[in-house]
C-alpha positions in Angstrom: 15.0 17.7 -41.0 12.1 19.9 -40.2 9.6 17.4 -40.5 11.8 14.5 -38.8 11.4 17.0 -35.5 7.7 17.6 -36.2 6.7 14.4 -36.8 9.1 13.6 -33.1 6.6 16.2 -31.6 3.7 14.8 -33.2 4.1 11.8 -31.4 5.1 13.2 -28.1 1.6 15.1 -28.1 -0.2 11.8 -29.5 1.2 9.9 -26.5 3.4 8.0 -28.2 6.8 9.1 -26.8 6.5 9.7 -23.2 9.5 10.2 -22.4 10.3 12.9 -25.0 6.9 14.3 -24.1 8.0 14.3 -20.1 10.8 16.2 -21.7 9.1 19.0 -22.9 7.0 19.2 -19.7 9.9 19.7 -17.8 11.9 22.0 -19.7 14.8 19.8 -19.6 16.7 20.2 -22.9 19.5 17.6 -22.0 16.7 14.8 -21.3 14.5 16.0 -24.9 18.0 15.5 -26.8 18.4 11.9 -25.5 14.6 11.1 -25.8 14.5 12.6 -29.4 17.2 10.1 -30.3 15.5 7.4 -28.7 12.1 7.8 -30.0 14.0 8.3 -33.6 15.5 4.9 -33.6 12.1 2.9 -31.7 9.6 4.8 -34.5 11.3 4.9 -37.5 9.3 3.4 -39.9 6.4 5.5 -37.9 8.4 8.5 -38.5 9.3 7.9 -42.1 5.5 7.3 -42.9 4.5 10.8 -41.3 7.6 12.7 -43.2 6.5 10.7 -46.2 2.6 12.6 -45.9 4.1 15.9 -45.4 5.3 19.0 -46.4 6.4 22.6 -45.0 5.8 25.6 -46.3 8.5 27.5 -48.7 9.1 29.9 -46.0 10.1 27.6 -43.1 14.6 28.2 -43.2 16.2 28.0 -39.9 12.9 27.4 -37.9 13.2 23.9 -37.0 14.7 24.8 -33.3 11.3 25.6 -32.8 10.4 22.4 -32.6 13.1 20.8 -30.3 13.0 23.4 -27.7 10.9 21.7 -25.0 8.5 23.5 -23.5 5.0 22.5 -21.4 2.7 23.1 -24.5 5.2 22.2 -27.6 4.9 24.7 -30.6 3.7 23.2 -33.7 6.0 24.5 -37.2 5.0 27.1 -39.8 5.6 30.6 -40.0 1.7 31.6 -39.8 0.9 29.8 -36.7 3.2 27.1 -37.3 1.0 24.9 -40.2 2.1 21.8 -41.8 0.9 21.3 -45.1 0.4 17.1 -46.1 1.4 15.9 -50.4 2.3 13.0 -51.4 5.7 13.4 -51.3 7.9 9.6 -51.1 10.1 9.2 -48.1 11.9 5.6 -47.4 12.9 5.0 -44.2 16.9 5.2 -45.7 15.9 8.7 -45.9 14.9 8.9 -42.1 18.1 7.1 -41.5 20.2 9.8 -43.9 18.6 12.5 -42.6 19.3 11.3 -38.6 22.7 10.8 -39.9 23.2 14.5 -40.8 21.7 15.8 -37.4 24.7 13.5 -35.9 26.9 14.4 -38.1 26.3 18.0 -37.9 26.9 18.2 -34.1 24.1 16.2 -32.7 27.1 14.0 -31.2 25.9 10.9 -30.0 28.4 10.2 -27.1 26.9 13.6 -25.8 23.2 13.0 -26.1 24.3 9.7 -23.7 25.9 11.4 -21.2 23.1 13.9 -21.5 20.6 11.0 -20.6 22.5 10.2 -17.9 22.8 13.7 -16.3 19.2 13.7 -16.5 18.5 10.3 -15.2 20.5 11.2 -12.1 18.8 14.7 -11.8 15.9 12.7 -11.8 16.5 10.5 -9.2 17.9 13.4 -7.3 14.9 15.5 -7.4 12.5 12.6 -6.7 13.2 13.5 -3.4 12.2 17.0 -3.9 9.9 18.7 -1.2 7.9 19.9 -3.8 5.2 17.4 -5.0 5.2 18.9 -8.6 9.1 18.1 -8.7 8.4 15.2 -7.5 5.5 14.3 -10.0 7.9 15.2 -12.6 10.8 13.0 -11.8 8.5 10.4 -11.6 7.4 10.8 -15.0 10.8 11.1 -16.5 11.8 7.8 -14.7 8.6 6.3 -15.7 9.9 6.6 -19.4 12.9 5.8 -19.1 14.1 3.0 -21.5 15.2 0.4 -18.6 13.6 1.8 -15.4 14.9 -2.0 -13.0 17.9 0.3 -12.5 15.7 2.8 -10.9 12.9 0.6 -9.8 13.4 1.4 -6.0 13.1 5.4 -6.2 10.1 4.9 -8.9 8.5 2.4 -6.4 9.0 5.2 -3.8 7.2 7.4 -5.7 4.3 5.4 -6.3 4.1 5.5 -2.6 4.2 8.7 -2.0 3.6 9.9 1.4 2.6 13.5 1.0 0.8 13.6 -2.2 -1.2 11.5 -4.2 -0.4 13.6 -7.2 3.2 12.3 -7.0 1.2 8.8 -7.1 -1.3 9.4 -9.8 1.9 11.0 -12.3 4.3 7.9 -11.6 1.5 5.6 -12.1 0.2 6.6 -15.5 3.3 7.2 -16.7 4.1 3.6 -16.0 1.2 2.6 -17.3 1.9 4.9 -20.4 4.4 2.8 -21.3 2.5 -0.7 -22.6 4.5 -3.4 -21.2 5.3 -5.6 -19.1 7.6 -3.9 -16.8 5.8 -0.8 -16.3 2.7 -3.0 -15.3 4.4 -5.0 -12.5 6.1 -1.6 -11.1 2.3 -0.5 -10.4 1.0 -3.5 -9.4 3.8 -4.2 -7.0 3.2 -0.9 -5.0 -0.7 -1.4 -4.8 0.7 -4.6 -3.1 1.7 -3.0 -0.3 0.1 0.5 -0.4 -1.1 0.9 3.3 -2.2 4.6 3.2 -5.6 4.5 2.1 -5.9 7.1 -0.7 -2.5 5.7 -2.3 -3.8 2.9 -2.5 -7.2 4.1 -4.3 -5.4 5.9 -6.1 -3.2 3.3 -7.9 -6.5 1.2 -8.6 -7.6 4.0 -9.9 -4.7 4.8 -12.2 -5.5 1.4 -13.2 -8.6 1.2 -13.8 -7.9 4.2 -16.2 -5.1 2.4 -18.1 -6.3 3.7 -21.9 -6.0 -0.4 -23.0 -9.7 -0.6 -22.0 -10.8 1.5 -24.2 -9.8 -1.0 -27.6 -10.5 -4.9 -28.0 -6.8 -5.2 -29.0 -5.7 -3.0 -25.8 -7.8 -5.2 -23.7 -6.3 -8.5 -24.8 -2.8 -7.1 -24.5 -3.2 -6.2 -20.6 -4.8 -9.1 -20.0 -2.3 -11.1 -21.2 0.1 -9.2 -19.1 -1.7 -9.7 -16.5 -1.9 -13.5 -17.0 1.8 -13.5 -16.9 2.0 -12.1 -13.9 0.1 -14.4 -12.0 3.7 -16.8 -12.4 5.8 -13.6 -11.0 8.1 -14.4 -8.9 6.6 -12.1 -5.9 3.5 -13.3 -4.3 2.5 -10.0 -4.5 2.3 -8.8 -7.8 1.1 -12.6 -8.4 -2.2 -12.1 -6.1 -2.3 -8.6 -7.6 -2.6 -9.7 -11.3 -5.0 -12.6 -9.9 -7.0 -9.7 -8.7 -7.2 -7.7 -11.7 -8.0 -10.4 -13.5 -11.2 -11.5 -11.5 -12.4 -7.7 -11.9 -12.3 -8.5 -15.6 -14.1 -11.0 -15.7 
């Protein structure tokens, strides 16, 4: 179980689970619980193939809390500065399965980590209208990697606008971005639009000129096929947007 939640971690710090790694920033324990869960059942073939490369020390009982607690820089597992040791240990992805199992089955309770999603999705929103702009940032992130964000699309397209800060901005924006798809594309893209205030509006380009696709030839192709599909959105918007984009490519 150890190395199920270290691997989960792992991928939070790799960027590959936003939304658990959001979690940690925050310090909200409700929202790591559901994002844990989440991540487990998106990754976990990914998962099974990092538990399958590693092993903890002898000495590890009773320390895997250590890796679920969230916290803004999350702790790494071992007793002598937390050290993971890799063998070539077997692990199927039944065992992943088996082992996520147990956590439920050992109090993890699964009707509980959903309402615990939901307590922080509504938090979330709730603070997104924080005066604080770090608040503010944060909610944005959190609702940036949420697993269906059109039922907050409005409050995360507010934030992308933010009036006060263009930090609140810059953290919706990547986070959006963050995410790979579709979706998250358009949400960005849609608030450029229609960003008056100058420096939002430099700042979204420059969230997007940042998005890390650019940086592989298979990252590259996928955005510009998002892109591409864009240009038949059904708001003009986006459409002359992703037309834009496009031409910088070029």
């Amino acid at each position: 179980m150890i190395l199920i939640f270290a691997a989960l971690h792992g991928l939070a710090l790799a960027g590959r689970a936003p939304e658990l790694a959001a979690a940690y920033a925050a310090m909200d324990g409700g929202a790591a619980a559901g994002a844990a869960s989440d991540t487990l059942l998106r990754t976990t073939a990914e998962v099974a193939a990092i538990v399958g490369r590693r092993t903890t020390r002898p000495d590890e009982a009773g320390r895997c809390a250590v890796c679920i607690r969230p916290s803004p820089r999350p702790h790494t597992v071992g007793c002598s500065a937390g050290s993971i040791s890799t063998s070539t240990t077997s692990v199927s992805t039944a065992a992943v399965l088996s082992q996520r199992s147990s956590i439920e089955t050992s109090g993890w309770d699964p009707g509980a980590v959903e309402d615990s999603r939901e307590q922080g999705l509504h938090r979330s929103i709730a603070e997104a209208d924080s005066p604080a702009w770090n608040v503010r940032a944060a909610a944005g992130r959190r609702l940036a990697a949420a697993p269906r964000i059109e039922s907050v699309a409005g409050v995360l397209h507010r934030l992308l606008l933010d009036a006060q800060d263009t930090g609140v901005t810059s953290a919706t924006a990547a986070a959006l971005l963050a995410r790979r798809d579709l979706v998250g594309l358009r949400a960005v893209l849609a608030a450029r639009a229609v960003a008056s205030d100058e420096g939002t509006a430099d700042q979204l380009t420059a969230e997007l000129d940042c998005d890390s696709r650019f940086a592989t030839g298979e990252g590259r192709v996928e955005l510009i096929t998002q892109l591409r599909t864009l240009t038949s959105d059904t708001d003009p918007e986006v459409r002359n947007e992703a037309l834009l984009r496009l031409s910088h490519l070029r």
